[in-house]
C-alpha positions in Angstrom: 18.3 -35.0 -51.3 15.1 -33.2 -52.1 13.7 -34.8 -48.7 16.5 -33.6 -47.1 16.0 -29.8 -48.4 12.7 -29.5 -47.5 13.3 -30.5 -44.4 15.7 -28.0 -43.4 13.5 -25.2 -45.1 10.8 -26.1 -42.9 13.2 -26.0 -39.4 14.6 -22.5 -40.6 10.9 -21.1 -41.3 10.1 -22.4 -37.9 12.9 -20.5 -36.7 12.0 -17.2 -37.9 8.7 -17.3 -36.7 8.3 -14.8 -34.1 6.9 -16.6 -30.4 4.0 -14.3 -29.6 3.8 -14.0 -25.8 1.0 -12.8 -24.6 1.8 -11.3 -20.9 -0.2 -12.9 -18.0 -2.0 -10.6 -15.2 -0.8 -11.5 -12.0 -2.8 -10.4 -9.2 -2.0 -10.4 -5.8 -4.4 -9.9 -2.7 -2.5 -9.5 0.7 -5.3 -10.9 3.2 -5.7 -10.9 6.8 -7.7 -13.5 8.8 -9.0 -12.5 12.1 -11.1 -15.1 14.3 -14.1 -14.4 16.0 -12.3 -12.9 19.0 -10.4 -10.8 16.8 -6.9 -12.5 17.4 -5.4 -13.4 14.1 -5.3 -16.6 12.3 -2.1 -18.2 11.2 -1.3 -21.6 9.8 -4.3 -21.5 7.6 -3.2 -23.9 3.7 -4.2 -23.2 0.3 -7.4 -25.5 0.7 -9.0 -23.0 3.2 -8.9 -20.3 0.7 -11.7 -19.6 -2.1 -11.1 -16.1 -4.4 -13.5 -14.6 -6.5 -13.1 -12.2 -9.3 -16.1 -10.9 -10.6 -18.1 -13.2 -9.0 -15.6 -16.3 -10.8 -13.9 -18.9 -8.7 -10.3 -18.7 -9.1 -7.0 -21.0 -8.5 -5.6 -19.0 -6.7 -2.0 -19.6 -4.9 -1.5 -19.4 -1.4 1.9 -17.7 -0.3 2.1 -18.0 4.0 6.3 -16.9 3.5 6.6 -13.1 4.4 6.5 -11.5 0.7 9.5 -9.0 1.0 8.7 -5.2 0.1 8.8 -2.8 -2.0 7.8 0.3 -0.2 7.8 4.0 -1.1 7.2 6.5 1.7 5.6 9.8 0.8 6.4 13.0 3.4 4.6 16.0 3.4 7.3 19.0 3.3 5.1 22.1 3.6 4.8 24.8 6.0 1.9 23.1 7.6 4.2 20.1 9.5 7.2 22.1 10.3 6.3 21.3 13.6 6.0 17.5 12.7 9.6 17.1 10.5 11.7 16.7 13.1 9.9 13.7 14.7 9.2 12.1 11.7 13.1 12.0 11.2 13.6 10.0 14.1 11.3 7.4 12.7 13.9 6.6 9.7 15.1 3.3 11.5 11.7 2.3 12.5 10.6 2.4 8.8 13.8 0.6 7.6 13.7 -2.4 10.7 9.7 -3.1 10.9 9.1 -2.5 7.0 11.9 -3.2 5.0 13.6 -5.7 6.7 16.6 -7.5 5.5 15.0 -8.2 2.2 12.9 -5.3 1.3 13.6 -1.7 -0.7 12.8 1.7 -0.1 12.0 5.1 -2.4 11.5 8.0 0.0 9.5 11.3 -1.6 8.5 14.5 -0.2 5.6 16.7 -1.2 4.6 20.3 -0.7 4.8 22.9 -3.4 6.8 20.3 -5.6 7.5 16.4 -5.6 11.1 15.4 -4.7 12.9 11.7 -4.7 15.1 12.1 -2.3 15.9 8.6 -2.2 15.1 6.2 -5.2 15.1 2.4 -4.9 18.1 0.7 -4.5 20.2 4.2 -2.9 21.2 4.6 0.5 18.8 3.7 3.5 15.2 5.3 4.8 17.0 6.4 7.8 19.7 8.7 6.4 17.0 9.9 3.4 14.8 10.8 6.5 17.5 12.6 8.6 17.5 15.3 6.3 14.1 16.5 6.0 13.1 20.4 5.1 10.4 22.2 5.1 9.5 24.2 1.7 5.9 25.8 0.0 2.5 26.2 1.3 1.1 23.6 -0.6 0.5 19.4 -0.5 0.8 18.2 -3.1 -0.2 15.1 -1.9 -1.7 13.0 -4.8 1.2 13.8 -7.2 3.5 12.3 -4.8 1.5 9.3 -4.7 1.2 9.3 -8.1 5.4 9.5 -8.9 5.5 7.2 -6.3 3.6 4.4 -7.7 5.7 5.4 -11.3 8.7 3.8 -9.2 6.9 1.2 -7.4 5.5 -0.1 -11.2 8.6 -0.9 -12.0 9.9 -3.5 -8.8 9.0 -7.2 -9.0 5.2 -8.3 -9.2 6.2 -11.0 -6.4 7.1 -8.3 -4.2 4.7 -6.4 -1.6 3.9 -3.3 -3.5 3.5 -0.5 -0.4 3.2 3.3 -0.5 3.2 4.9 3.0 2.0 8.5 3.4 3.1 10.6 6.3 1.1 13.3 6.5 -2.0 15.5 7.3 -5.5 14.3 5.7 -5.7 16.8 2.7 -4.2 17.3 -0.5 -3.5 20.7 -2.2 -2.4 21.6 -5.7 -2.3 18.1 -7.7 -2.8 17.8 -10.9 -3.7 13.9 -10.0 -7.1 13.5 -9.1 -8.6 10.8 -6.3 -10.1 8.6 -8.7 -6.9 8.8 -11.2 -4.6 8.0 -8.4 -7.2 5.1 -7.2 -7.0 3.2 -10.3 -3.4 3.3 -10.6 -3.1 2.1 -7.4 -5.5 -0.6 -8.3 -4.1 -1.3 -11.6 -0.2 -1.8 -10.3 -1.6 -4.0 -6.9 0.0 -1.3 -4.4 -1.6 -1.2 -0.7 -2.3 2.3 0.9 -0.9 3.0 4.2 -1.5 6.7 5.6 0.6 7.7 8.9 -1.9 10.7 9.6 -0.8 14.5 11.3 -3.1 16.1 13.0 -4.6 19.1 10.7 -3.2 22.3 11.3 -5.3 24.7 13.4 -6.8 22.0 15.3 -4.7 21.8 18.6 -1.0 23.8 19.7 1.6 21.5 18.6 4.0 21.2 21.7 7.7 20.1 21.6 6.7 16.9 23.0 4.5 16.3 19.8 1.8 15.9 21.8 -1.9 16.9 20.9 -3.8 16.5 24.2 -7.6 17.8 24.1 -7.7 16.6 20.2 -11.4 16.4 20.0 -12.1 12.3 18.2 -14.0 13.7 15.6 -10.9 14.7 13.6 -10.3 10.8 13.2 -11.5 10.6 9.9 -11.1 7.6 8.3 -9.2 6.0 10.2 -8.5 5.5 14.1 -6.2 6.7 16.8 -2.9 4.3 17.1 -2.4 1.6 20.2 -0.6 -1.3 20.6 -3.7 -3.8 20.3 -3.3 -5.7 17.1 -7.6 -6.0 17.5 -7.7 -2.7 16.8 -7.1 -3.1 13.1 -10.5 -4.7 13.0 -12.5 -1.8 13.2 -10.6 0.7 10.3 -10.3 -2.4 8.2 -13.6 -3.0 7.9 -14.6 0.8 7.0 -16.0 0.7 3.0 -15.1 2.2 0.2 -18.6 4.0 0.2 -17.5 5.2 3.6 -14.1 6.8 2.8 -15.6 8.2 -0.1 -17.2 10.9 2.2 -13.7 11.8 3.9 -10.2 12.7 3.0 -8.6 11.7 -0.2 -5.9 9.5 1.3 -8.6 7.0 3.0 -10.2 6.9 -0.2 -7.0 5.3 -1.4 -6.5 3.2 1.8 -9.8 1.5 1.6 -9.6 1.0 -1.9 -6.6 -0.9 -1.5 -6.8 -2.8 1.6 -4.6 -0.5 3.7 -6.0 1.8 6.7 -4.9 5.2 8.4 -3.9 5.7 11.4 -3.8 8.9 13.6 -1.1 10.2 15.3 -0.4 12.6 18.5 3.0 11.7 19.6 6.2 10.8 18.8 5.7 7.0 20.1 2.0 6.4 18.3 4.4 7.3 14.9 6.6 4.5 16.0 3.4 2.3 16.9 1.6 3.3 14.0 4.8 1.9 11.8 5.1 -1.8 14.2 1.4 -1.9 13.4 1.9 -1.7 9.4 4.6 -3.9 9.5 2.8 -6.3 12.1 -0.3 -6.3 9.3 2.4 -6.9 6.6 4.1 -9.7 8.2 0.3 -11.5 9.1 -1.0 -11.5 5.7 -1.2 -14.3 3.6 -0.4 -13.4 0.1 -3.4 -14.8 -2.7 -2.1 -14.9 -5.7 -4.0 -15.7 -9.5 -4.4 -15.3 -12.9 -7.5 -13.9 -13.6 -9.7 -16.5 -15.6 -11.3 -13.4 -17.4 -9.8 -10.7 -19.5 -12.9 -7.8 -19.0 -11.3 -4.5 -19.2 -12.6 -2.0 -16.3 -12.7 -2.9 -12.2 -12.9 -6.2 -11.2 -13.7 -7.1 -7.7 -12.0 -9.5 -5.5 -13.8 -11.4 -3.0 -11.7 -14.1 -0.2 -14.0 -16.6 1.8 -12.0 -18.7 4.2 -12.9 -22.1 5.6 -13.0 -20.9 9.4 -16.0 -20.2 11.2 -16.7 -17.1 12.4 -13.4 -15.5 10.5 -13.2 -12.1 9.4 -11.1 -11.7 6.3 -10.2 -8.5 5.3 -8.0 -8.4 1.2 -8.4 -5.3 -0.7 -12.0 -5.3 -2.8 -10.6 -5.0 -6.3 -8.6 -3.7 -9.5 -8.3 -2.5 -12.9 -7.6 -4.3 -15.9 -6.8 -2.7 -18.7 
């Protein structure tokens, strides 16, 4: 009997010991493989892969299945694009057919004096949140909105495509939010920077054809005008971080994360400019790990692939906390 009580003390103390579960770091590195031509690479396997973080090899899992998306689309509301609004309602459909898709989720914001959520995750489609666009304040409150919008995008699943999409023009005005403090939480919480770029104001009339003709290239900063070539990714993918860093605060956060800008004139290069984003989302294979090493502070990624000649282009890094 004694036996038998002891034993049955020792199952309920095992019991009520608490399981200590010490949460695991997932980090994902969407990565696109060009070949030397520039055409893209598909059908690559987990064996052509090799990931480096911090300069250590990793296991790293190899997901060629189209990750579905979480994607939360940031509109500039101020005085500056009045012009702009009412093309970038049309484009409603585009956002919800070439980047949501069947599986994915949308969060629409708009920033100008203040930051609205028009539409949060999981209510109502892009299209109808974009159909009702309007123009308020003389600010741009751009880095706030990226800033609330990364708030809601921490919260959707870690296997999901984390993606914030900013439509507007190259500047930010009246944030609290700094660059850097938006660049690390953008890091931290594995979300890729797209940036659907207006032409600044001042620079050209605005006609009701949204067209810009005369635009002098220079104004490209940081990113390139939009065409149907997928090649033509190459080039503003492979602009540094060192490079952004002398531009506009929304390229900082592009090249930081792997995404790119693109600059638009018309109402079609808006639409292109969205197939393009959704093209690159599609095309990337998905490198996923644990990182071997828990160092606080910014930890760079690095992705060589077994192709010669390949260009491979995954964002350069995160934070760890």
């Amino acid at each position: 009997m004694r036996v038998f009580l002891v034993v049955i003390f020792a199952c309920l103390a095992r019991a009520q010991t608490p399981t200590i579960r010490v949460p695991v770091r997932l980090v994902t590195a969407p990565t696109l493989v060009f070949s030397s031509d520039d055409h893209l690479v598909f059908g690559l396997e987990e064996r052509h892969f090799h990931v480096f973080d911090n300069g250590r090899n990793q296991k790293a899992a190899v997901d060629t299945d189209y990750a579905p998306v979480s994607i939360a689309v940031a509109i500039q509301s101020s005085q500056n694009v009045r012009a702009y609004l009412r093309f970038i309602a049309k484009v409603g459909s585009a956002v919800d057919a070439l980047l949501v898709g069947e599986t994915g989720e949308s969060a629409v914001l708009t920033y100008a004096d203040e930051v609205k959520v028009v539409k949060p995750f999981g209510g109502g489609d892009t299209q109808s949140a974009m159909q009702h666009l309007s123009v308020s304040g003389k600010h741009a409150r751009a880095l706030d909105a990226g800033a609330q919008a990364i708030r809601l995008l921490k919260d959707r699943s870690q296997r999901r495509a984390r993606v914030l999409l900013f439509i507007g023009q190259p500047m930010d005005d009246g944030s609290g939010f700094t660059t850097s403090m938006l660049r690390d939480e953008a890091e931290r919480e594995n979300v890729s920077v797209y940036v659907l770029t207006l032409p600044e104001a001042g620079k050209d009339f605005v006609s009701d054809t949204f067209s810009l003709e005369g635009l002098s290239s220079t104004a490209d900063r940081g990113g390139f005008k939009v065409g149907a070539d997928m090649r033509r990714l190459v080039p503003a993918l492979a602009r540094s971080s060192a490079a952004a860093a002398k531009t506009d605060p929304l390229s900082v956060l592009t090249s930081a994360t792997g995404g790119t800008s693109f600059h638009v004139r018309t109402q079609r290069e808006l639409e292109d400019g969205i197939g393009l984003i959704g093209v690159a989302l599609r095309s990337a294979y998905v490198l996923s790990y644990a990182p071997s090493s828990r160092e606080t502070g910014y930890h760079a990624i690095r992705v060589e692939v077994a192709v010669p000649g390949a260009k491979v282009y995954a964002r350069p890094g995160y934070r760890m906390n």
